[in-house]
N, C-alpha and C positions, 0 to 999 in steps of 0.2 A: 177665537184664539188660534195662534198660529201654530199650528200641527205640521213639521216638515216629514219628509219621507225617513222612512228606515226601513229597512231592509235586513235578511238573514247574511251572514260574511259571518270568515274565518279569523281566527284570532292571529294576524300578520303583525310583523316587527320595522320599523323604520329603517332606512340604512345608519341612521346615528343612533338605532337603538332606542327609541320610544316606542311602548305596546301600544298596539289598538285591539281593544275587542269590542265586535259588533254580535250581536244579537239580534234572532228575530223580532220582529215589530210590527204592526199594525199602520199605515198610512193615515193618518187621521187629525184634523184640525179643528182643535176647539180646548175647550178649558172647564176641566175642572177648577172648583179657583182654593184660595188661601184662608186662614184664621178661622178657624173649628172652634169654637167654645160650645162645648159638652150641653152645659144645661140650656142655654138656648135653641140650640140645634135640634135638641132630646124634644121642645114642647112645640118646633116651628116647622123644624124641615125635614127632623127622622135623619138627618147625614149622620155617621161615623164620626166620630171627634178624634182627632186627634191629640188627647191627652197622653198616649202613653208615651209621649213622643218628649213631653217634658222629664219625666221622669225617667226617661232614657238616656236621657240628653243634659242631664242635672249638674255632673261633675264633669268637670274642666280638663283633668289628670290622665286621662285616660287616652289612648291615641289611636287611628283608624288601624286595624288590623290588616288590610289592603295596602298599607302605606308601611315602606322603609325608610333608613337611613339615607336622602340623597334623594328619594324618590319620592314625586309629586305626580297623585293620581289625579282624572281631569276626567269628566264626563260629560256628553252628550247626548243630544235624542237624533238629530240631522245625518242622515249616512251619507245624504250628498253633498256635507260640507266637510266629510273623511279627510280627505287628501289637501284640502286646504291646510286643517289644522295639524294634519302628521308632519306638513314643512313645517307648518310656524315650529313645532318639537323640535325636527330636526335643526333648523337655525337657532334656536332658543338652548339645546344641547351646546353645539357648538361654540358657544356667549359663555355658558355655564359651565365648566369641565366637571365633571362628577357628578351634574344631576339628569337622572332621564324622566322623561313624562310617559306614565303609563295613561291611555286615552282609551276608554273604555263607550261604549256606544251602546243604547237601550230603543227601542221603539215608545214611542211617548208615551202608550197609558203603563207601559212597565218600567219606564222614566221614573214617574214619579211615585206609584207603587216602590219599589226597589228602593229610591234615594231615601223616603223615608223609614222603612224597614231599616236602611244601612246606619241612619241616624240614633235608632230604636238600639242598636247591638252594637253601637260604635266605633262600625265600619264602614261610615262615612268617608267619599270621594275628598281630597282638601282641597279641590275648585271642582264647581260646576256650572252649565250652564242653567240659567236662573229667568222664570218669566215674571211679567208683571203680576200676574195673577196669584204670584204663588210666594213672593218676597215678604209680602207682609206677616204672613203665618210664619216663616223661621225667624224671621227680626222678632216676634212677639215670643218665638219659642228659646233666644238666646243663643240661638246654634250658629249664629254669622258674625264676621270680624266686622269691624268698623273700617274699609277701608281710608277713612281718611287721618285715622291713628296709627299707621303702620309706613314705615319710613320710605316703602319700593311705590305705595301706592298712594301715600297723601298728595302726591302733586297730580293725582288727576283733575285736572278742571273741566269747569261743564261748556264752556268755550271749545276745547278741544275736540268739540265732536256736532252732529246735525242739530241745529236748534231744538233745545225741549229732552232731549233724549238721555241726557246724565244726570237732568234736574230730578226723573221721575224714578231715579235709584237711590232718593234718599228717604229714608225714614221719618218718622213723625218727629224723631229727639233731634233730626239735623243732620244725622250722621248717612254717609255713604256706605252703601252696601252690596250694589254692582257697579261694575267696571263696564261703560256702553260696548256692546260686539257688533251689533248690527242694526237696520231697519227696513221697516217693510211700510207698505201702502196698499190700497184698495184700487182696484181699475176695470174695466170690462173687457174681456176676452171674446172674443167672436171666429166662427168661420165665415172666412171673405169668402167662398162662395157661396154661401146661403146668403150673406148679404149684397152678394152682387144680384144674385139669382133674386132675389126683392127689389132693384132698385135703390139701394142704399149706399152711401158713398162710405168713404169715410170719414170725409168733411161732415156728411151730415153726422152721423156718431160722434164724432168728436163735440157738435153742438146742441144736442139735445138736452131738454129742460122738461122737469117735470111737475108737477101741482097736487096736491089730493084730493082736487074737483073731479075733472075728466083724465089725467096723469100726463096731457103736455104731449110735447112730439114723443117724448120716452115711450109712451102707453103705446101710442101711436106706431111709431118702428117696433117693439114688439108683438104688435097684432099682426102688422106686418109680416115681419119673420114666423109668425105659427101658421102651422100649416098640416089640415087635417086627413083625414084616409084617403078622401078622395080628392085633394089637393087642392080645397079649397084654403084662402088667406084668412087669418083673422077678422081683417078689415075685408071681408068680402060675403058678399048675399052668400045664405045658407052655409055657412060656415057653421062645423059642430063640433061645441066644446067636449064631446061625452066622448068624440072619439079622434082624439090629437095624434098624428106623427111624429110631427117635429113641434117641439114647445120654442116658444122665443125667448124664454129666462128659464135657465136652467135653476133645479131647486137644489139647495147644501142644507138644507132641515130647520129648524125654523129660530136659528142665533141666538137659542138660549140667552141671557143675559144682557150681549155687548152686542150680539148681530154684526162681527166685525166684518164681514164677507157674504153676510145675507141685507139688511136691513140699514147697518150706521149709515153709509153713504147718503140714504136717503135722510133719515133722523137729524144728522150732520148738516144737509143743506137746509131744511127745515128751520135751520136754529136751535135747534133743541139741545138740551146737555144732560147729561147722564145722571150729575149730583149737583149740590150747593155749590161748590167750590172744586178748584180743579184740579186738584190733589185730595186724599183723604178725608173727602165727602161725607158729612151725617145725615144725611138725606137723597133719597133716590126720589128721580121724576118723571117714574113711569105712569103716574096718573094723569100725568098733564096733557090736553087737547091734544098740542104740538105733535107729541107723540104717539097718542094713539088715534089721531089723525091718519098718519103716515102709515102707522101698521094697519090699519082698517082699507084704507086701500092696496098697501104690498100685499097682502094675504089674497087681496080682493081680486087681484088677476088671476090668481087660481083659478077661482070662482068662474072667470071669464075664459078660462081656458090657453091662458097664453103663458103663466109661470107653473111650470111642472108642476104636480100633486105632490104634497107631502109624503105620497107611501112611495114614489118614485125615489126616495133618496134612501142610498146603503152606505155604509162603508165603500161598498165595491164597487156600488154606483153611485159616485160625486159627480159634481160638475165638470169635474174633465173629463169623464167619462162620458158623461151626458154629451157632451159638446164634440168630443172625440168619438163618436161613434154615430153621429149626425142625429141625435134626437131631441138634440138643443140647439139655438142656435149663439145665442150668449150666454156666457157665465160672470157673473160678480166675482173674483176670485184676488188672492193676493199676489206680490210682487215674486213672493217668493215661489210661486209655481209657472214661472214663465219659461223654464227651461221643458218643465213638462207639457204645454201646449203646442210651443215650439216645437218641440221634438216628437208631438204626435205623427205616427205614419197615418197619410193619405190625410192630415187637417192642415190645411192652408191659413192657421191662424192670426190672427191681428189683436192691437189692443185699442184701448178708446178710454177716454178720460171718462169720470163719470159725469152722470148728469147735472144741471145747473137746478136747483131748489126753489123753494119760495123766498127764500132769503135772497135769491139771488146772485148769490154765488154756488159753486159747487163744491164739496167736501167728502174728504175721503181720511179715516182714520192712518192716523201714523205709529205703530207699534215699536218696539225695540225690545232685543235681547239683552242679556246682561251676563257677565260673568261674578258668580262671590266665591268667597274666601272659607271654608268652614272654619269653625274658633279650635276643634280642635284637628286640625292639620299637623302631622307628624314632624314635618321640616318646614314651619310656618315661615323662614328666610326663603327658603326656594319659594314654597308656595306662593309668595306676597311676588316674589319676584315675575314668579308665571302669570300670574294675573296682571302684572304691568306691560307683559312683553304683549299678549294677549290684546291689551288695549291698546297698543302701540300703532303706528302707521304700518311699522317694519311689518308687523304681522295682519295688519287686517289691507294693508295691500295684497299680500300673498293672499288670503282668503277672497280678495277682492280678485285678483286673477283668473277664478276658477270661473267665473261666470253665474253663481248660485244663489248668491244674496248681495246685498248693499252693506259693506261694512259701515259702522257707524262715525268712523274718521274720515275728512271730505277727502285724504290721498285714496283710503279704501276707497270709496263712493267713486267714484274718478276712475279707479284702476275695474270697479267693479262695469262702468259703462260702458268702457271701452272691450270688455271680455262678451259682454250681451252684444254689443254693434260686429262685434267681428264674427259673431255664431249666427248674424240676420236675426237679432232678435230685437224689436226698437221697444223699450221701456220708457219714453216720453212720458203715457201714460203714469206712470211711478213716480216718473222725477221732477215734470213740473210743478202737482199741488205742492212738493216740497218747496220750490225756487217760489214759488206765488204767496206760498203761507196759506193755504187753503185746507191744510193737517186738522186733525184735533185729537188727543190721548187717548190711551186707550181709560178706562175709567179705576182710576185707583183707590181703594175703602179698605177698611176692615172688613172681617167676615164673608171673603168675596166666595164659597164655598157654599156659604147659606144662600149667596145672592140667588147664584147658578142652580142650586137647590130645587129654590123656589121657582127662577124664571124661566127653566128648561118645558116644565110639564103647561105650565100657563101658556108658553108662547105657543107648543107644540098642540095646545087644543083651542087657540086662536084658528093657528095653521091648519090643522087636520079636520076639525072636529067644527069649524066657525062658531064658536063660541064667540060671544060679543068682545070686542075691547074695551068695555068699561070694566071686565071682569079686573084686569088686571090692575084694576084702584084699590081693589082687595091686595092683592097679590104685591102691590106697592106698601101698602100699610103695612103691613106682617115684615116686608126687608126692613121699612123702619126703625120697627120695632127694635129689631136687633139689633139695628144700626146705634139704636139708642141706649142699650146694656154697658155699651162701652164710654158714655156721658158719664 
């Protein structure tokens, strides 16, 4: 799940008068996910429910306390997409006479810690930014507008933005419930000189194909790239797994649920899919060969000494860490962290498409952010209106200018390529599965909460512990189950 940076900052003012306040935060990518139900939860996964949140959230009448006359508060978790969004305010001001945007900024795990606490005491943000993981829980809990009943925002269409990306903001009843902001992709991050220093081009990276036999040139270029105390290669006599310098796949912990930045790539090219249907799935198919196939050999490089150790990954030491401080020499990572590779001192980084699968093609998940509307927003006119301008080109150009993410409008997209080419940062990788169709969703269900619940500690003693992967036909059955309360 796509975890952007935050950072500690001062609570500053726009020159048109929009607040921002940022808040300490944690750097961290992944996901908790959505839809808690209590007695399921209580006999499968032990999670915290989220009950008190309906009852908090019950009566309609009642309006944010954070929120005035005129004023629409807006939240995020991204601090380096700050200054994108304080212009989109200040032009949005300017359109509006009388209304300001106060833009308040959280670190992710106190994101959404906080938003819902604010929901609980009804001093809830009237927009915020919204993940896939996490929409179905408030649509279920009554707490979000329908944007396509509300007159600023019914004419969004799902045309208006990157294939797939406004479809996966609607609800089970039909109804819309974010407004697309942005999207992201999977790619491979490398240091060109560890990869020159192997012999590796970047033609080859760019064509590498991998298998769950023997793992294909992929296996092969990352043997390559590892490289042990006394400096021997992976692929080379006496080479010792026990005691690695440089690993060739950096490790991000072991993808919980979606593996969007550890594992889908591979799962993806494989063929393989997440649920029945590809939206709002009753059934999960982590039991199947396809897949644990594929995890049985990703974990299996550990084994072999070429993808970091499972205890090698922290918070503090991610893969750009790893990679950035030369003790990896690729990283799986997303779109949205290419400014921070890029801008490693002393890393000559590059990117590389992913690998080509059994399917034969290559695949690499397509995410997106969203913006919603809370139902009870103080100035729901302004609000609804913020949320259009939000989706708008006008503003996800500017957001696109900054260089940080891929707005979800192709002027965004556009205005965002040309902010990466002018910093020397080439995103090819990002942008062609898009232009090819080589995408696939992130995986959208109910009770995605219990999923994550369940699939964090399973993968992580796949990972750590090698535990078999047939375990996980257990660990399948049990999300079913759940999956199935709501039949």
């Amino acid at each position: 799940m796509r975890k952007r940076g935050s950072h500690a900052g001062s609570h500053v003012r726009s020159h048109a008068g929009s607040h921002v306040r940022s808040h300490a935060g944690p750097h961290v990518r992944s996901h908790a996910g959505p839809h808690v139900r209590s007695h399921v939860v209580a006999a499968l996964a032990g999670t915290v429910a989220l009950s008190l949140l309906t009852a908090g959230c019950g009566g309609q009448g009642s309006s944010s306390a954070s929120s005035s006359s005129r004023t629409v508060t807006y939240w995020l978790w991204d601090a380096n997409q700050l200054p994108g969004y304080q212009a989109c305010a200040k032009a949005f001001e300017e359109r509006n006479p009388g209304v300001k945007v106060e833009i308040t900024q959280l670190g992710w795990e106190n994101y959404w810690t906080k938003l819902t606490a604010s929901m609980i005491a009804g001093t809830e943000p009237d927009v915020f930014t919204d993940h896939i993981t996490k929409f179905a829980q408030f649509v279920d809990l009554d707490v979000l507008a329908p944007l396509d009943e509300l007159p600023a925002t019914a004419g969004i269409k799902d045309s208006d933005y990157q294939a797939g990306l406004a479809a996966s903001w609607k609800g089970q009843d039909g109804h819309r419930y974010g407004a697309p902001k942005d999207w992201d992709t999977i790619a491979m991050f490398y240091n060109k000189k560890m990869t020159d220093s192997a012999g590796i081009s970047a033609d080859t990276l760019n064509s590498l194909a991998w298998n769950p036999q023997d793992g294909g040139t992929f296996e092969k270029a990352i043997a390559r790239l590892t490289v042990d105390s006394k400096g021997r290669r992976g692929d080379e006599p006496g080479f010792d797994k026990n005691d690695v310098k440089i690993y060739g796949l950096a490790t991000n912990d072991a993808g919980e649920a979606d593996g969007q930045t550890q594992w889908s790539a591979f799962t993806g090219s494989a063929g393989w899919k997440y649920t029945d249907q590809k939206a709002w799935g009753r059934h999960y198919n982590y039991d199947q060969k396809s897949f644990q196939s594929t995890i049985d050999w990703y974990f299996g490089l550990a084994e072999k000494g070429y993808l970091a150790p499972f205890k090698n990954f922290s918070q503090s030491n991610g893969p750009e860490v790893q990679v950035g401080s030369g003790s990896a020499a690729i990283a799986l990572h997303g779109s949205w962290m290419a400014k921070t590779f890029y801008g490693m001192k002393g890393l000559d980084a590059g990117t590389a498409l992913t690998p080509v699968g059994p399917s034969g093609k290559r695949a690499t998940m397509m995410n997106g952010l969203a913006d919603s509307l809370t139902k009870r927003a103080a100035d729901k006119p302004a609000a609804q209106k913020w949320v259009a301008y939000l989706a708008s080109d006008a503003c996800q150009t500017t957001v696109g200018k900054q260089g940080v993410v891929f707005p979800a409008t192709e002027a965004g997209t556009a205005a965002a390529i040309a902010a990466y080419e002018k910093d020397g940062i080439d995103v090819t990788a990002f942008t062609k599965p898009v232009a090819d169709g080589t995408t696939f969703p992130f995986p959208i269900t109910d009770y995605a909460a219990d999923v994550a619940a369940l699939m964090k500690p399973a993968m992580q003693d796949v990972y750590a512990n090698g535990r078999p992967v047939g375990s996980l036909t257990t660990t399948n059955r049990q999300i079913n189950l759940i999956l199935s309360q709501g039949d």
